[in-house]
N, C-alpha and C positions, 0 to 999 in steps of 0.2 A: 369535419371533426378529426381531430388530430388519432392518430391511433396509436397503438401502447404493444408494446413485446415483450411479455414478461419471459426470464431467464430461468428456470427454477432448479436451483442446483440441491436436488434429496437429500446428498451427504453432507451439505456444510450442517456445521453446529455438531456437528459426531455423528449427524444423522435425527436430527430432534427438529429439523426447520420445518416438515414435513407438516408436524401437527399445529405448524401459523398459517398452512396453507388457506382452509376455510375461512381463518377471520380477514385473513387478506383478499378473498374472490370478492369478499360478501363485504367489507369496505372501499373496495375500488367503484364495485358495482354501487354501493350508496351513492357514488360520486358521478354516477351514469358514463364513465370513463369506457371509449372505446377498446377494448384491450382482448389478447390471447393469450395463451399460455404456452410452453412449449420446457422440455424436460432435459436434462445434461443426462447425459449416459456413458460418459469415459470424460478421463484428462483429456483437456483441450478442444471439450463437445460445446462449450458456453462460445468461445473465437468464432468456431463456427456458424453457431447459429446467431451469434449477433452479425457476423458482414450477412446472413442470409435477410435478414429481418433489417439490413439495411437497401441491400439490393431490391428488396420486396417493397421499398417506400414508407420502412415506417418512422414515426416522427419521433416518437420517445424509445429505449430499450432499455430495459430495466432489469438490472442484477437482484436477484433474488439468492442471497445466499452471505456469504462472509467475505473476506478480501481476497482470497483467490478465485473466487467468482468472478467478484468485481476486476480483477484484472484481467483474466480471460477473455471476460465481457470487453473492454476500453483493448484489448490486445486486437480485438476481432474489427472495432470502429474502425480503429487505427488505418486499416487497412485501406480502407474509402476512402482516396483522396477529401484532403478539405474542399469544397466547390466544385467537387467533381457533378455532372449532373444527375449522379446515386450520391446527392448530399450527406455528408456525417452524421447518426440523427445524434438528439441530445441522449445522456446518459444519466439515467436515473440505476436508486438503490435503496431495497429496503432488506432492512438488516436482519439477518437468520443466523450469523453466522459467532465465531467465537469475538474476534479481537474488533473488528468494524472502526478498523481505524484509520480506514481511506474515508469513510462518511464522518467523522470524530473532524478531517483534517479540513473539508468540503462544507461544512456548516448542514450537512445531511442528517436529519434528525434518526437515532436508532431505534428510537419506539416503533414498534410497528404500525398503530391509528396516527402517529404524526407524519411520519412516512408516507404516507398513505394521500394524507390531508393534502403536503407538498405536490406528491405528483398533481395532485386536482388542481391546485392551484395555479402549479407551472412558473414559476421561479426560476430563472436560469441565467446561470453566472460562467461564465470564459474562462478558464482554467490552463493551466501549463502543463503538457505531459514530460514523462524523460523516459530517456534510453538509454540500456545498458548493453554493450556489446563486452562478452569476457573471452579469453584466452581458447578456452573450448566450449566456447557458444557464439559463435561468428556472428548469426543470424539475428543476435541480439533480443531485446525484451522491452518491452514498453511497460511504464510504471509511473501510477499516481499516487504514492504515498509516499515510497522511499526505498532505499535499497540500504541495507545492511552487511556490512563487510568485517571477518572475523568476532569478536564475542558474541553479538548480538545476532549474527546468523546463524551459531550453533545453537543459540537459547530457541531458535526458531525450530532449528532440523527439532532438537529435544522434544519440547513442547509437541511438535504433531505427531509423537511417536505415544504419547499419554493417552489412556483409557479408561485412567479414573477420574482426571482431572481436565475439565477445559476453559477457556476462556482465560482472565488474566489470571487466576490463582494455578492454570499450567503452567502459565507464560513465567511467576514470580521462582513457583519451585525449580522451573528451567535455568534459571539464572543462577541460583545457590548449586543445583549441581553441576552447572556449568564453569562457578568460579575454580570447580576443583578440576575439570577435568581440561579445559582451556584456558591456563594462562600465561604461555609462552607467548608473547605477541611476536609476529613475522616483523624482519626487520622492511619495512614500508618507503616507498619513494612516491608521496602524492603531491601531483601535480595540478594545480585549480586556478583557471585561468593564466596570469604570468607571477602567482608564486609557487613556492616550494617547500616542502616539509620531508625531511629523510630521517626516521626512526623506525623504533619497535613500538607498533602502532595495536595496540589491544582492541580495539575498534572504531570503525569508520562508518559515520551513520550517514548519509548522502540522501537530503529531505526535501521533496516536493509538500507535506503535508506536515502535520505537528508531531503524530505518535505513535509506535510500534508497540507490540505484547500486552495491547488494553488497555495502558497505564504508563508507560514509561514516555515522558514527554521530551524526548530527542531536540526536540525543533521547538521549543514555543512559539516564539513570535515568527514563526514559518507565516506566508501567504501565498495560495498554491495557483498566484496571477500576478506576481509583480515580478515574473520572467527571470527568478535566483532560485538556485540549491541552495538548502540552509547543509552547513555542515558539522556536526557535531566526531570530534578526533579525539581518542582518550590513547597518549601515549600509556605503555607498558609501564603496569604498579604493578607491589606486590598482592597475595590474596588479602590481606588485611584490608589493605585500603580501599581492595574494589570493595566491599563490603561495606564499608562509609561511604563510599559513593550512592549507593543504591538508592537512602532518602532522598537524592538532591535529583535524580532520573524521574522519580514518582512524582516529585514538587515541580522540576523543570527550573529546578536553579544548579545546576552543574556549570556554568557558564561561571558561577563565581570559586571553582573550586580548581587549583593549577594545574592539573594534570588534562586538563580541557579544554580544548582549543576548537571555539563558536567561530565560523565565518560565513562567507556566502562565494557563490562563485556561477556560472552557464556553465562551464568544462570542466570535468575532473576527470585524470587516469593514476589510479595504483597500481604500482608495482610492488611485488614481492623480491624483495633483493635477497632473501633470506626466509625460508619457509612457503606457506602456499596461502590462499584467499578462498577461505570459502567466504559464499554471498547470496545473497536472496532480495526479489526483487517483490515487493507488497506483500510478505510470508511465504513466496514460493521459489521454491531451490531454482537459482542461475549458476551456480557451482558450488563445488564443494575441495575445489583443489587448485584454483585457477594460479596462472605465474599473471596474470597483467587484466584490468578491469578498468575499459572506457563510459563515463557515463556523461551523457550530456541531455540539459534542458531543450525546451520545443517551446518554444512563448502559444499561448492562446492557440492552444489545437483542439479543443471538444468543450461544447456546453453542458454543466452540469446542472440536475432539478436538486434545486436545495430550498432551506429555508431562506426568506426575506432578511435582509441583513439585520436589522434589528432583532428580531427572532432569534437570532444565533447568539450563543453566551461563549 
């Protein structure tokens, strides 16, 4: 019987994931699902107890909580050699948290009874990690959804600093006071694969998955297993126009608007020729001042439990 590690991180959701705890014991258990539980109790306690609970043999480990769960969680696999004989286990998630938009990008249902259903089921799909190494983070960061560089990583710092507001309706007000308080773009020298782009780059979205801040679809046609970064670049406009941009982020047709430049790429490194990079990798700060940001693709490095392809819309 396969066994199950569940992650349970208290404070995602603001602190509210707490009270899905019971319906989740008592739905795994419907499913006669081998499984434990086990609690985060500081930054960077989810890393550790997922390599523990992979060293310990288990098959499944499951993030409980929102996307910096979940990346702590996939931070911590990482660590397992692929094939090594403490095998990688797969990585499951059921969603507690605000923006769940590594499960959004993964075909991970966020309901909590479908979540649930999934793991029993045991569906599991081969997925692509990346890596982010920046200026004053050597050691770098492993990331399944995406990394955000300049506007879109201050809508983030913003956003988790809210305590009236969470989920996408942070994420949207994060944006509007973000237009006023960042819109200098640093002048940018991004390099992805063998071309090149040098401007004042207002943000650079770097996409293993579809979508950041609950709602905002960076990457539509993202696939987080056909071995590319999808890359969404919004050269430096004035506040006006970021502001008509906005509907075409929530629709996911910014691609047909000129200030937007959709590609794909395995390498990308930015530089700051002119100003600084803040950045964040699946909503959690990788810097906030960096001069230079290397992020590179891992083809097929961790199976994730998701739904059956058809199932997924």
């Amino acid at each position: 019987m396969l066994r199950y590690r569940l992650i349970f991180n208290p404070a995602a959701g603001r602190g509210t994931s707490t009270q899905s705890l019971p319906r989740i014991e008592r739905l795994l258990t419907s499913y006669s699902l081998n499984f434990d539980l086990v609690y985060t109790e500081r930054p960077w306690h989810a890393a550790e107890l997922a390599r523990e609970a992979a060293q310990e043999g288990c098959d499944v480990v499951v993030a409980v909580g929102g996307d910096g769960t979940v990346n702590e969680v996939l931070n911590g696999l990482m660590t397992i050699p692929s094939g090594d004989k403490n095998s990688r286990p797969a990585l499951g998630v059921l969603c507690t948290g605000q923006g769940n938009d590594f499960a959004y990008g993964m075909g991970i249902p966020i309901d909590l009874e479908a979540g649930c259903k999934a793991l029993a089921h045991g569906y599991r799909r081969t997925v692509d990690v990346g890596h982010v190494i920046s200026s004053d983070h050597p050691e770098g960061r492993y990331f399944g959804n995406g990394i955000g560089i300049g506007f879109d990583a201050v809508v983030g710092f913003l956003a988790s600093k809210m305590t009236r507001l969470s989920g996408f309706p942070a994420y949207l007000v994060a944006v509007l006071k973000t237009v006023f308080l960042y819109y200098k773009a640093p002048l940018s020298r991004i390099e992805y694969d063998d071309q090149l782009i040098t401007q004042p780059s207002l943000m650079i979205s770097i996409m293993n998955g579809r979508r950041m801040g609950g709602g905002f679809h960076m990457a539509p046609s993202s696939k987080p297993n056909d071995g590319l970064l999808d890359l969404c670049i919004a050269r430096e406009v004035n506040r006006l126009r970021i502001f008509s941009l906005i509907p075409h982020f929530l629709r996911g047709t910014q691609a047909t608007q000129e200030p937007i430049c959709m590609t794909r790429a395995r390498h990308v490194v930015v530089t700051a020729l002119k100003g600084v990079l803040p950045a964040h990798a699946d909503g959690e700060t990788v810097c906030t001042a960096a001069e230079r940001l290397e992020v590179e693709l891992l083809p097929s490095q961790i199976e994730v439990i998701s739904s059956p392809p058809e199932e997924v819309t």
